[in-house]
PDB file of N, CA, C and O in Angstrom:
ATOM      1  N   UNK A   1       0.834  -1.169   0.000  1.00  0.00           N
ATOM      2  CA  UNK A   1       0.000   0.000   0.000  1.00  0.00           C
ATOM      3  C   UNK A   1       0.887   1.243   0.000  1.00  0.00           C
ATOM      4  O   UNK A   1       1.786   1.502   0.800  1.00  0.00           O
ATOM      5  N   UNK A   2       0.527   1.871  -0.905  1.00  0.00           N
ATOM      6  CA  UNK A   2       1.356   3.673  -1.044  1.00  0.00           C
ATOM      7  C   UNK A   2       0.576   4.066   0.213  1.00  0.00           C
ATOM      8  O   UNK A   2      -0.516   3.696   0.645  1.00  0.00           O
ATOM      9  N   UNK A   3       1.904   5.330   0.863  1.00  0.00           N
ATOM     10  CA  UNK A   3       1.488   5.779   1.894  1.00  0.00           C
ATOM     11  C   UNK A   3       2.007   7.461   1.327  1.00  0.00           C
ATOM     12  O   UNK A   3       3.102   7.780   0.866  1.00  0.00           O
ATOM     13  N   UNK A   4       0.653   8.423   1.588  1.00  0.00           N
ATOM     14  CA  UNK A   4       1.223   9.456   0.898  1.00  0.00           C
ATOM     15  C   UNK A   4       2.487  10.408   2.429  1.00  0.00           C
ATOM     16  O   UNK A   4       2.439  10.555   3.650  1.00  0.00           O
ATOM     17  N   UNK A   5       3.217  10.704   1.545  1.00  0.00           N
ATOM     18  CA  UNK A   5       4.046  11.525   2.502  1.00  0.00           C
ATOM     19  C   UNK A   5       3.962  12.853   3.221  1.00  0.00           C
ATOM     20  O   UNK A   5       3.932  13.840   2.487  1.00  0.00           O
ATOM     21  N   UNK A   6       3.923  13.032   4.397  1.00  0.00           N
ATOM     22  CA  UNK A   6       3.682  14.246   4.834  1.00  0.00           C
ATOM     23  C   UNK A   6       4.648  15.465   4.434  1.00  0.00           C
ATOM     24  O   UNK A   6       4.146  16.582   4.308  1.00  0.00           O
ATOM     25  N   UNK A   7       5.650  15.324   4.286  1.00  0.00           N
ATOM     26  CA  UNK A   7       6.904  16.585   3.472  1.00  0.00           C
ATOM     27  C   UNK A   7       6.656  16.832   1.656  1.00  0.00           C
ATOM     28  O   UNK A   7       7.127  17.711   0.936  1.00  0.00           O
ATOM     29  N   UNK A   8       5.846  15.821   1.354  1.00  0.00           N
ATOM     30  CA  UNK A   8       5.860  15.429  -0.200  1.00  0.00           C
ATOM     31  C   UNK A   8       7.379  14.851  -0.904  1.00  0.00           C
ATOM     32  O   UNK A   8       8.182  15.229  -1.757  1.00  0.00           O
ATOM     33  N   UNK A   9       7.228  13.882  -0.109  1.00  0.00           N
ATOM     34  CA  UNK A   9       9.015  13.612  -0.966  1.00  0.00           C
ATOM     35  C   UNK A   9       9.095  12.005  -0.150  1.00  0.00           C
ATOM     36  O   UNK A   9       9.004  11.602   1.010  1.00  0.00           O
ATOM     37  N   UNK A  10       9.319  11.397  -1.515  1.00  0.00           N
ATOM     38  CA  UNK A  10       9.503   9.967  -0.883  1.00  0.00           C
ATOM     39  C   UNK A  10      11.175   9.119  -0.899  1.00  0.00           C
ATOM     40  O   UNK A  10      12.033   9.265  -1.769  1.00  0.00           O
ATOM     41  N   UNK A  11      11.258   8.306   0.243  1.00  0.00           N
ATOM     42  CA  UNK A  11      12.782   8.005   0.299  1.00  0.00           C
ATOM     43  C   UNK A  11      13.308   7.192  -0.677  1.00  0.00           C
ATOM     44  O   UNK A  11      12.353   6.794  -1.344  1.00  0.00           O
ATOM     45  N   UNK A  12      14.396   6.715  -1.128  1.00  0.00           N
ATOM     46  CA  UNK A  12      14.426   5.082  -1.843  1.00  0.00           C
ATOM     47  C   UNK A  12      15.565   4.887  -1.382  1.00  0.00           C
ATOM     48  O   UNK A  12      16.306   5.850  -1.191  1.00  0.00           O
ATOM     49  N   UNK A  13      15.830   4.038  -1.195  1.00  0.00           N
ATOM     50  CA  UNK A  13      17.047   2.977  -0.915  1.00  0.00           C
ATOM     51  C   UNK A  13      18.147   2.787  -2.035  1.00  0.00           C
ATOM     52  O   UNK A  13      17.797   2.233  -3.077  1.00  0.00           O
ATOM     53  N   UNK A  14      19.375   3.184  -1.896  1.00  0.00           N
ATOM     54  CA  UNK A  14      20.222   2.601  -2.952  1.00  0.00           C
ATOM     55  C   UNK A  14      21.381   1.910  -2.242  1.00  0.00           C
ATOM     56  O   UNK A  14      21.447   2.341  -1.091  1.00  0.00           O
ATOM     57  N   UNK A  15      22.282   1.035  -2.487  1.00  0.00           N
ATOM     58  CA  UNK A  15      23.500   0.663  -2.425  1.00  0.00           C
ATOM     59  C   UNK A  15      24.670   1.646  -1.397  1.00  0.00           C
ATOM     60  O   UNK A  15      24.780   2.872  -1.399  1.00  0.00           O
ATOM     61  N   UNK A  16      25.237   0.916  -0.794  1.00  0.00           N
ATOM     62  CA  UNK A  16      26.180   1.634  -0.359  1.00  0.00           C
ATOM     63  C   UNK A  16      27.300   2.383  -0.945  1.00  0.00           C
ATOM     64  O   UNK A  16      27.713   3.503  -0.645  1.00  0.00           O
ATOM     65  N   UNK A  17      27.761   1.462  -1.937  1.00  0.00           N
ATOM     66  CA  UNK A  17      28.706   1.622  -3.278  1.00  0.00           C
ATOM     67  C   UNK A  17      28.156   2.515  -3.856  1.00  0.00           C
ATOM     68  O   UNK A  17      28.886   3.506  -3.810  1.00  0.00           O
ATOM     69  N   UNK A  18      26.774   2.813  -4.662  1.00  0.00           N
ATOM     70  CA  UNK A  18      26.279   3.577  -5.394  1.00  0.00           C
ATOM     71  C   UNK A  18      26.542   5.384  -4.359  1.00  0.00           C
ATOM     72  O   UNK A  18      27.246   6.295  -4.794  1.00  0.00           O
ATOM     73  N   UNK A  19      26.111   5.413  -3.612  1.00  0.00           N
ATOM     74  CA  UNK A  19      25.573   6.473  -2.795  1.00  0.00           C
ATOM     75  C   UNK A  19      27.606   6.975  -2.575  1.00  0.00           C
ATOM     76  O   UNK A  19      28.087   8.107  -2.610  1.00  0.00           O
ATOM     77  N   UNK A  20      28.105   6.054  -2.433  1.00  0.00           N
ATOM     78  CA  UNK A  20      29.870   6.628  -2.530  1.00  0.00           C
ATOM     79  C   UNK A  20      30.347   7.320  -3.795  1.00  0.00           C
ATOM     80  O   UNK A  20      31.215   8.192  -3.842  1.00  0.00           O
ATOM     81  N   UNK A  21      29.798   6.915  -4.615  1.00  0.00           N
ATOM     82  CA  UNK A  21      29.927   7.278  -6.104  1.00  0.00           C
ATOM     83  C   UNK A  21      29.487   8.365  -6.156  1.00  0.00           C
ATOM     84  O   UNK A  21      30.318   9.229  -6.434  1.00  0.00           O
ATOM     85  N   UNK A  22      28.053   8.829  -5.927  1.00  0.00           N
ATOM     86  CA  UNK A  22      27.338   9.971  -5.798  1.00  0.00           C
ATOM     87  C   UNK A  22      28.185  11.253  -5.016  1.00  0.00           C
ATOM     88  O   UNK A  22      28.130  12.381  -5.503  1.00  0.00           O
ATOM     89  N   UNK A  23      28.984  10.979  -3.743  1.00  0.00           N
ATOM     90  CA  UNK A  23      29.866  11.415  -3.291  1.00  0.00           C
ATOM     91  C   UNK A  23      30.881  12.300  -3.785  1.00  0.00           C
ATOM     92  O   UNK A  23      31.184  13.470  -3.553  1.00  0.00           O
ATOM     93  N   UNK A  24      31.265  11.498  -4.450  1.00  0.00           N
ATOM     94  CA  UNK A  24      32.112  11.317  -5.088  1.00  0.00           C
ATOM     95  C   UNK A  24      32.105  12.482  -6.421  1.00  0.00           C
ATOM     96  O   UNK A  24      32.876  13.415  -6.649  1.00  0.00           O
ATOM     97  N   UNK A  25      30.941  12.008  -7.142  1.00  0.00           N
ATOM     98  CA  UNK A  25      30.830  13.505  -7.906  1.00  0.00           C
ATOM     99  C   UNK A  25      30.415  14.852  -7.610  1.00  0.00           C
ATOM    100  O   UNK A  25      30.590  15.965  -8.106  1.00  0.00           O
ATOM    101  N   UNK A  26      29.668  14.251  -6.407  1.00  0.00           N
ATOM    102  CA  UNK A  26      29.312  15.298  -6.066  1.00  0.00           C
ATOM    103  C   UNK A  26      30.753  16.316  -5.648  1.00  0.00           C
ATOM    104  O   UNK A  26      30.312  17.465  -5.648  1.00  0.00           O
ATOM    105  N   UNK A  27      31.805  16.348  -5.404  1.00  0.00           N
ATOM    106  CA  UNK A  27      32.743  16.311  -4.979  1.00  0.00           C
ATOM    107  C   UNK A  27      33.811  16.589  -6.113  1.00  0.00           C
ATOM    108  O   UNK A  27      34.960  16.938  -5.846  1.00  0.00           O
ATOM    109  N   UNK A  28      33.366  16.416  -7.328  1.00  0.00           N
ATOM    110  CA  UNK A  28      34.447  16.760  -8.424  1.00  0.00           C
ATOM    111  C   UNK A  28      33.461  17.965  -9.502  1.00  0.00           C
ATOM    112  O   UNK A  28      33.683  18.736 -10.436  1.00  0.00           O
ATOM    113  N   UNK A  29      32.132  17.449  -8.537  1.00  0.00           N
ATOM    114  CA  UNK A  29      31.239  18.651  -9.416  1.00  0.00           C
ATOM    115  C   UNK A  29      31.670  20.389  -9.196  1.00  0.00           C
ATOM    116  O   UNK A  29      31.221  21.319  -9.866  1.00  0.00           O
ATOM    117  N   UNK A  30      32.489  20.465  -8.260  1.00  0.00           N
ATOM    118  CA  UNK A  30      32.664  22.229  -8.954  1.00  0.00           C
ATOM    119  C   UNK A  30      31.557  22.879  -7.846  1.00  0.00           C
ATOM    120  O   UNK A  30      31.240  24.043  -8.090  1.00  0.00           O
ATOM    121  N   UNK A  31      31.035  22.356  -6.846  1.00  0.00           N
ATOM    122  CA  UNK A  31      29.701  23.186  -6.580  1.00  0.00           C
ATOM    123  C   UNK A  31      28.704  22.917  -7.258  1.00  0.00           C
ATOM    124  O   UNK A  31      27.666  23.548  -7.055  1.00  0.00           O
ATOM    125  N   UNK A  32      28.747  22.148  -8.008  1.00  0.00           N
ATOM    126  CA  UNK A  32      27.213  22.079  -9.487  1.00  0.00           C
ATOM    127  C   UNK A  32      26.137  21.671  -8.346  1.00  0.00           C
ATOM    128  O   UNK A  32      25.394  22.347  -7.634  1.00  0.00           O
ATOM    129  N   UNK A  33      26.327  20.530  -8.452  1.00  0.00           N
ATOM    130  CA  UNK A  33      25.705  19.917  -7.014  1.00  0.00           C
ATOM    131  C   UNK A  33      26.119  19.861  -5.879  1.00  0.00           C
ATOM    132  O   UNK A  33      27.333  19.814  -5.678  1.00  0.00           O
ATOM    133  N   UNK A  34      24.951  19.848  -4.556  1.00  0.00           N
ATOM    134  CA  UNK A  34      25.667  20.044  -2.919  1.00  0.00           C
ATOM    135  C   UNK A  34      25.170  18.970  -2.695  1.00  0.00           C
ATOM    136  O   UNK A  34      26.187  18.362  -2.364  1.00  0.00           O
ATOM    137  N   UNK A  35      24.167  18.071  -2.600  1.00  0.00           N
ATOM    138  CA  UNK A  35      23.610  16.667  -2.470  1.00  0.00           C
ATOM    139  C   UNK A  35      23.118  15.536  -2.937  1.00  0.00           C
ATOM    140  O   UNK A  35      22.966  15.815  -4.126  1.00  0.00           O
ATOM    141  N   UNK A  36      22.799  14.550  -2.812  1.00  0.00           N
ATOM    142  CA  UNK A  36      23.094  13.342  -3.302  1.00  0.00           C
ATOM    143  C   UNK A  36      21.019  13.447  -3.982  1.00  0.00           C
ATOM    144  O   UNK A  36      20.564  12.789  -4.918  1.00  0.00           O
ATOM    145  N   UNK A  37      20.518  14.099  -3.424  1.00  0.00           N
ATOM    146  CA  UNK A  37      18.921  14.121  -3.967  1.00  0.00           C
ATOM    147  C   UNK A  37      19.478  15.258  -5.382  1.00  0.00           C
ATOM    148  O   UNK A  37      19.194  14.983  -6.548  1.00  0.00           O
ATOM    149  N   UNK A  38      20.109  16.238  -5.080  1.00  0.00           N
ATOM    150  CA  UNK A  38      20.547  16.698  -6.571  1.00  0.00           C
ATOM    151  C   UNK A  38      20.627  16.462  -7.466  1.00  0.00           C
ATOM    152  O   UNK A  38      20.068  16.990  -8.428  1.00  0.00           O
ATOM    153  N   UNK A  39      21.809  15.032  -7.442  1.00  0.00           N
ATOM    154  CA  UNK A  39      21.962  14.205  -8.738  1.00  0.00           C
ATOM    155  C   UNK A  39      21.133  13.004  -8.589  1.00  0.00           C
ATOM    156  O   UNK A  39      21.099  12.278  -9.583  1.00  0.00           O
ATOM    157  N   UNK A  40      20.466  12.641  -7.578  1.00  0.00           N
ATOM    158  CA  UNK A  40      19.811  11.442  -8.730  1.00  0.00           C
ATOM    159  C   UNK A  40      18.114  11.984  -9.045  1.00  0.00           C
ATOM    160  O   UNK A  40      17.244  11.154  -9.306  1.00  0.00           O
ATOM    161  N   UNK A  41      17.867  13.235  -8.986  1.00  0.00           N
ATOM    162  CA  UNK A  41      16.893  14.042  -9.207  1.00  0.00           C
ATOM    163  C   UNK A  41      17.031  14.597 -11.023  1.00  0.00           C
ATOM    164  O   UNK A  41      16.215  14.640 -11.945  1.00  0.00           O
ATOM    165  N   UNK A  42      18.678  15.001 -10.880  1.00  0.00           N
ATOM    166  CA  UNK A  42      18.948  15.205 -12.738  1.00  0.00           C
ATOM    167  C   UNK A  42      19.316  14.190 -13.068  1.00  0.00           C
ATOM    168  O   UNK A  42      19.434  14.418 -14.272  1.00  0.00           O
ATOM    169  N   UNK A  43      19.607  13.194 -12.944  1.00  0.00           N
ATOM    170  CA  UNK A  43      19.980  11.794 -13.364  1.00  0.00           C
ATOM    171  C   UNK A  43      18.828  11.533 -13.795  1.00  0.00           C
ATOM    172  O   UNK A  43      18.546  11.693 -14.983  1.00  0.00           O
ATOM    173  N   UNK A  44      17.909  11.054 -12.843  1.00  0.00           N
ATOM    174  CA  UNK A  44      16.384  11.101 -13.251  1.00  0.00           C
ATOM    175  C   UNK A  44      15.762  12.033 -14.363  1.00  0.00           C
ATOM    176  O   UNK A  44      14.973  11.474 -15.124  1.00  0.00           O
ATOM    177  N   UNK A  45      15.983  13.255 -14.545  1.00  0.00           N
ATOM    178  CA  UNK A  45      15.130  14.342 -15.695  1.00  0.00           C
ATOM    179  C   UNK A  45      15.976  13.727 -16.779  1.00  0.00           C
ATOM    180  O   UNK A  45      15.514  13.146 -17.761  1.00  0.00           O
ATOM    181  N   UNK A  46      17.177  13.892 -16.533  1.00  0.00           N
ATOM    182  CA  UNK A  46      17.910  13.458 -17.627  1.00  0.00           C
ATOM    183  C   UNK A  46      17.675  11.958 -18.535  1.00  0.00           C
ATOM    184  O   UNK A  46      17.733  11.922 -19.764  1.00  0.00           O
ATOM    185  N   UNK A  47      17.382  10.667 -17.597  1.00  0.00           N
ATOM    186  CA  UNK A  47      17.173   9.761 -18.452  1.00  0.00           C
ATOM    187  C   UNK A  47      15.544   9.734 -18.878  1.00  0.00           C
ATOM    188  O   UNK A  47      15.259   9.107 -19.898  1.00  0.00           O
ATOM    189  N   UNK A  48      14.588  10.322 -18.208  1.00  0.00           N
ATOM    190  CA  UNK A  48      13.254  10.307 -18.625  1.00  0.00           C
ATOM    191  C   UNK A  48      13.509  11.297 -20.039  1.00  0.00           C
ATOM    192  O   UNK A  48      13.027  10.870 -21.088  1.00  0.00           O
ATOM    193  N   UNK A  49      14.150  12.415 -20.061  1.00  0.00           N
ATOM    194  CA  UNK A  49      14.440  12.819 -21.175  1.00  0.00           C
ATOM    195  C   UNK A  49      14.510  12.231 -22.774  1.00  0.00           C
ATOM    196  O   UNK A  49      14.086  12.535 -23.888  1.00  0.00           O
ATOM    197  N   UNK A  50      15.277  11.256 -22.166  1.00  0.00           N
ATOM    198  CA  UNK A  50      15.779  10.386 -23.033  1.00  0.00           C
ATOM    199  C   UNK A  50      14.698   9.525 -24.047  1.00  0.00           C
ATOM    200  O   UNK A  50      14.550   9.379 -25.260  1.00  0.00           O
ATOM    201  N   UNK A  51      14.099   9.091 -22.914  1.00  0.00           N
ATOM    202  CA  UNK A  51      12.997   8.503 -23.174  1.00  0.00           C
ATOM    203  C   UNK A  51      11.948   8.907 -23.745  1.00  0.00           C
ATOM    204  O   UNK A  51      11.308   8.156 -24.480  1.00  0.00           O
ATOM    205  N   UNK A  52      11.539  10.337 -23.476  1.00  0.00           N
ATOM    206  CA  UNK A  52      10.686  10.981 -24.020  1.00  0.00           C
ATOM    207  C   UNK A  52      10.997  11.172 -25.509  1.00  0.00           C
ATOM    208  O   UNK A  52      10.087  11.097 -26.334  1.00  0.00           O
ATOM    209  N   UNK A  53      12.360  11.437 -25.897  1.00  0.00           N
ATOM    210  CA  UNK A  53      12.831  12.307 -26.787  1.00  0.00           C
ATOM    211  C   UNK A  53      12.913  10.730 -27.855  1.00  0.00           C
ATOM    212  O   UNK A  53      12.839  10.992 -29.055  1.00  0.00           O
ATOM    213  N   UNK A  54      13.051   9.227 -27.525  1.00  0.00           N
ATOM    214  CA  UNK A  54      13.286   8.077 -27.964  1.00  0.00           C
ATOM    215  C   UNK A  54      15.127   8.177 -28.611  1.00  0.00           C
ATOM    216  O   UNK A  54      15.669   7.782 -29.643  1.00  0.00           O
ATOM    217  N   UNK A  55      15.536   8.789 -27.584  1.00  0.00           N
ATOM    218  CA  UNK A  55      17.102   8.644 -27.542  1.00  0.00           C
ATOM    219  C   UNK A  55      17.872   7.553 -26.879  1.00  0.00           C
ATOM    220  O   UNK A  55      19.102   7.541 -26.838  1.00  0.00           O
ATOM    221  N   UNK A  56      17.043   6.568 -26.323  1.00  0.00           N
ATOM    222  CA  UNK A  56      17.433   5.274 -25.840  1.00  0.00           C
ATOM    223  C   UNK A  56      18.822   4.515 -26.584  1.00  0.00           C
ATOM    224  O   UNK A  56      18.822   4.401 -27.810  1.00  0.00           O
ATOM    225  N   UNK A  57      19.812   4.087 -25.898  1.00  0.00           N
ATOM    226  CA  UNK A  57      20.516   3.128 -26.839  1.00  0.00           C
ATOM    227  C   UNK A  57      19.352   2.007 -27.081  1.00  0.00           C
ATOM    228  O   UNK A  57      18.163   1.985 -26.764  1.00  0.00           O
ATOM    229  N   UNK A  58      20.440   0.818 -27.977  1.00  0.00           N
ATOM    230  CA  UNK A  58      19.851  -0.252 -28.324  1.00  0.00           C
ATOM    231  C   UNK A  58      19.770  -1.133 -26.852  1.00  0.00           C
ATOM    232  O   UNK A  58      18.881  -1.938 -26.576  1.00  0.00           O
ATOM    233  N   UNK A  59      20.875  -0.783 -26.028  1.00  0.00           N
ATOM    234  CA  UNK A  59      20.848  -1.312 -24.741  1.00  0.00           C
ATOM    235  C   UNK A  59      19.834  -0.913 -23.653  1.00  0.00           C
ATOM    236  O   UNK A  59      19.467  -1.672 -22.756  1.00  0.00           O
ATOM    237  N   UNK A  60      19.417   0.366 -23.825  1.00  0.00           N
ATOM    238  CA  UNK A  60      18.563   0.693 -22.856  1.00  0.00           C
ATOM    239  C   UNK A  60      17.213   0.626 -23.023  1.00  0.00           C
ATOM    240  O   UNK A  60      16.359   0.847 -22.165  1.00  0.00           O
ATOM    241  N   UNK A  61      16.997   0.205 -24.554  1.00  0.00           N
ATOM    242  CA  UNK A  61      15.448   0.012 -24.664  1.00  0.00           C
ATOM    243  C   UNK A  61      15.453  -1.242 -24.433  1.00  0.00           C
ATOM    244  O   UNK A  61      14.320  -1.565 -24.076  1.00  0.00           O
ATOM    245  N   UNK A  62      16.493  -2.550 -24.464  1.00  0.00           N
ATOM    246  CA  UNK A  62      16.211  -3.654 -24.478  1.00  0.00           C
ATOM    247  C   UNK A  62      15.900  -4.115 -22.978  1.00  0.00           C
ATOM    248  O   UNK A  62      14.955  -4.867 -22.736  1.00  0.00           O
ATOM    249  N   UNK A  63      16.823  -3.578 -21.904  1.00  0.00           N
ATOM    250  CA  UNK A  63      16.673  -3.707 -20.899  1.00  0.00           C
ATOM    251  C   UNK A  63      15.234  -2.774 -19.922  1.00  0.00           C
ATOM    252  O   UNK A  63      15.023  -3.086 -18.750  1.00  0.00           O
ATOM    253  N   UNK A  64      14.369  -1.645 -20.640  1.00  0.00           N
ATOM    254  CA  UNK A  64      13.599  -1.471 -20.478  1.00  0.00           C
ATOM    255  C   UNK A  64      12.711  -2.787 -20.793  1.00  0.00           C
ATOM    256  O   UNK A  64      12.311  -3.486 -19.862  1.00  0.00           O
ATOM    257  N   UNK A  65      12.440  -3.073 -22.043  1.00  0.00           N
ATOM    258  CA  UNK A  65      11.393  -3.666 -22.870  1.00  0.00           C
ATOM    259  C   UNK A  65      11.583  -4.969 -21.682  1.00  0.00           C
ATOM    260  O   UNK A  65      10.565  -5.501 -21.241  1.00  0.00           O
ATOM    261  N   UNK A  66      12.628  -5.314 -21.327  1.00  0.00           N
ATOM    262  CA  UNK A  66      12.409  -6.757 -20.904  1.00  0.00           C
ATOM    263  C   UNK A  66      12.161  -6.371 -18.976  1.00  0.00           C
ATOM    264  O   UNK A  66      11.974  -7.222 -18.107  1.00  0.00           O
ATOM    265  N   UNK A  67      12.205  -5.570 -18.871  1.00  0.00           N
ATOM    266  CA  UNK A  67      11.867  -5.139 -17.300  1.00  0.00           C
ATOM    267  C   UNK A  67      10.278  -5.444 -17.057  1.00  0.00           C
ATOM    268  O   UNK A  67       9.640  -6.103 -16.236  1.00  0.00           O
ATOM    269  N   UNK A  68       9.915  -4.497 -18.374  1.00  0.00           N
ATOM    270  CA  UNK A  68       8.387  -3.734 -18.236  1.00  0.00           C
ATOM    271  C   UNK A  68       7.942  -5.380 -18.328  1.00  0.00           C
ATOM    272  O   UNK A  68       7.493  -5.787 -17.257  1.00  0.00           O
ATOM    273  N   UNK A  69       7.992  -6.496 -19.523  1.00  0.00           N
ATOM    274  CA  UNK A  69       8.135  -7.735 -19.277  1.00  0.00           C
ATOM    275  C   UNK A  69       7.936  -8.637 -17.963  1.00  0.00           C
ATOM    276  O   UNK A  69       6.817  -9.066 -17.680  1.00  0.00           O
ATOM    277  N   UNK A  70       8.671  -8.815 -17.446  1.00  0.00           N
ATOM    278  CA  UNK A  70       9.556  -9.031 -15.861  1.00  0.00           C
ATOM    279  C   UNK A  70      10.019 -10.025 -15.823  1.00  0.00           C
ATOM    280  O   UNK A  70      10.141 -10.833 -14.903  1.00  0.00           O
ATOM    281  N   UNK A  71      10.370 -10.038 -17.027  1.00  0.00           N
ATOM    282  CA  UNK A  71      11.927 -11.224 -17.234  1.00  0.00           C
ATOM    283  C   UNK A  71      12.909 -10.600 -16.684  1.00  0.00           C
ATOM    284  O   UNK A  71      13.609 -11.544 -16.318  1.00  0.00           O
ATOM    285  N   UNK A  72      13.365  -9.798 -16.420  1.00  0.00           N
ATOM    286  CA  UNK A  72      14.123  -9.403 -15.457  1.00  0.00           C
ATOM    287  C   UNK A  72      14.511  -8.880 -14.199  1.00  0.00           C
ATOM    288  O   UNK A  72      13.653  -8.025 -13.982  1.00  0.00           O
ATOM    289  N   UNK A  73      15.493  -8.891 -13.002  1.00  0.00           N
ATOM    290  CA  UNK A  73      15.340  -8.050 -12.089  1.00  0.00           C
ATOM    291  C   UNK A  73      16.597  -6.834 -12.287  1.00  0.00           C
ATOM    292  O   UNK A  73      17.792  -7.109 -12.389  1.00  0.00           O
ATOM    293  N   UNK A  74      16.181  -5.838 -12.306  1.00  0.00           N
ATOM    294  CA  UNK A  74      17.040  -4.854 -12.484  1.00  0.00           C
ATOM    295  C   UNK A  74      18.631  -4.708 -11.232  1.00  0.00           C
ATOM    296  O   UNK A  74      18.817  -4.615 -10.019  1.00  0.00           O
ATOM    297  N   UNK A  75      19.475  -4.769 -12.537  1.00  0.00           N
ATOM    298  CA  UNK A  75      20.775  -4.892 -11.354  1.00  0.00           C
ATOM    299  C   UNK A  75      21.644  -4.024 -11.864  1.00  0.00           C
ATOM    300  O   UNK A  75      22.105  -4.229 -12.988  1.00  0.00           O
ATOM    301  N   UNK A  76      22.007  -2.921 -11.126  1.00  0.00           N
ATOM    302  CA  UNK A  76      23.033  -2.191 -11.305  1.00  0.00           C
ATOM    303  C   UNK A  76      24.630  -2.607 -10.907  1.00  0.00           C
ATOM    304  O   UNK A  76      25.015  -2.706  -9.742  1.00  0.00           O
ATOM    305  N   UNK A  77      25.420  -2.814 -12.003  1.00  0.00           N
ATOM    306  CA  UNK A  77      26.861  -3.162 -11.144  1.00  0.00           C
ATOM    307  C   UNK A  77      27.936  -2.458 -11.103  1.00  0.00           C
ATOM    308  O   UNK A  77      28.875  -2.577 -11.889  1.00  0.00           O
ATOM    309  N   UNK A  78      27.849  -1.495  -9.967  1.00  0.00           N
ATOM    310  CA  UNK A  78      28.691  -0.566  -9.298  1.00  0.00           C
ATOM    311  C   UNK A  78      29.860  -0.703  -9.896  1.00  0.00           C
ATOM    312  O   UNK A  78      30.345   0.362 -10.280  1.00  0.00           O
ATOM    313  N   UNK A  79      30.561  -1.792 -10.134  1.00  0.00           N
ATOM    314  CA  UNK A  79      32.127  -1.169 -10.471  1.00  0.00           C
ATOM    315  C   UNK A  79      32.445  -0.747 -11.790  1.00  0.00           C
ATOM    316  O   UNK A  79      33.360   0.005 -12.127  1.00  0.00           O
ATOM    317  N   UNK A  80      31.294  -1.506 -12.756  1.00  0.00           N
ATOM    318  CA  UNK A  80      31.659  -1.421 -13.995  1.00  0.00           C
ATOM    319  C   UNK A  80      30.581  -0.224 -14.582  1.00  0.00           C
ATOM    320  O   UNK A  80      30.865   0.414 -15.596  1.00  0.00           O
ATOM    321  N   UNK A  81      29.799  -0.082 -14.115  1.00  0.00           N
ATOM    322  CA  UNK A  81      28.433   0.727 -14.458  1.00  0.00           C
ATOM    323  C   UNK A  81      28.174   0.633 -15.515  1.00  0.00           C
ATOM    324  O   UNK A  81      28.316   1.409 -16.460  1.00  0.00           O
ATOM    325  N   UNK A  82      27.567  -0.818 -15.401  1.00  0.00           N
ATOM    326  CA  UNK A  82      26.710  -1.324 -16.741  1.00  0.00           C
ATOM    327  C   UNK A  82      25.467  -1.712 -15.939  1.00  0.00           C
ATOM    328  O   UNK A  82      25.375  -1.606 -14.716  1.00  0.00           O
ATOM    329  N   UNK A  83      24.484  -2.193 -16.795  1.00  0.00           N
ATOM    330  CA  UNK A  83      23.146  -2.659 -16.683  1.00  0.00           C
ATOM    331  C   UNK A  83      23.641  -3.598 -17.252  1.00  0.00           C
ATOM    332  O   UNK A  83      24.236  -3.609 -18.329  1.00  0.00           O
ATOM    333  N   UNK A  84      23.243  -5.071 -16.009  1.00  0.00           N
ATOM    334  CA  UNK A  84      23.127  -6.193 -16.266  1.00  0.00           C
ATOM    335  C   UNK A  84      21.824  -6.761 -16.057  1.00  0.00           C
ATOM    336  O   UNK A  84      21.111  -6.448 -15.103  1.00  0.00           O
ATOM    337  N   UNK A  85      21.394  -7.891 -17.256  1.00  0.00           N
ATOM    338  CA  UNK A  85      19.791  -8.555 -17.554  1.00  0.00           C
ATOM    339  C   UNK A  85      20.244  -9.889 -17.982  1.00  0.00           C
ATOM    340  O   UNK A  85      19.422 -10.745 -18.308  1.00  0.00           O
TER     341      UNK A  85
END
């Protein structure tokens, strides 16, 4: 059951590894960004962008197409930062 939020803003969970990374640029960003909701907020506009615009690689529609499916479970692998299916 969705529970609506009292601040309007909901949490998600990522990786420990991932959230170091985030750090991390955040940190070579210049000031661009000050927090970790920053970038995965334009990370986010940015790949819905994508999507909107049908700028997908051949890789990222395949691994969409087979998500929406649910032949797959979505796995991000931190060291190499690929999408593995």
């Amino acid at each position: 059951m969705k529970v609506k939020s009292q601040d309007g803003f909901i949490r998600v969970t990522i990786p420990d590894e991932l959230a170091r990374k985030i750090d991390e640029f955040i940190k070579e960003s210049g000031g661009l960004y000050t927090s970790r909701a920053e970038v995965v907020r334009a990370a986010l506009r940015l790949f819905f962008e994508k999507v909107e615009k049908s700028e997908l690689t051949p890789e990222e529609e395949e691994f969409i197409r087979k998500a929406k499916e649910g032949k797959i479970k979505p796995d991000f692998e931190i060291e190499t930062n690929e999408i593995k299916f």
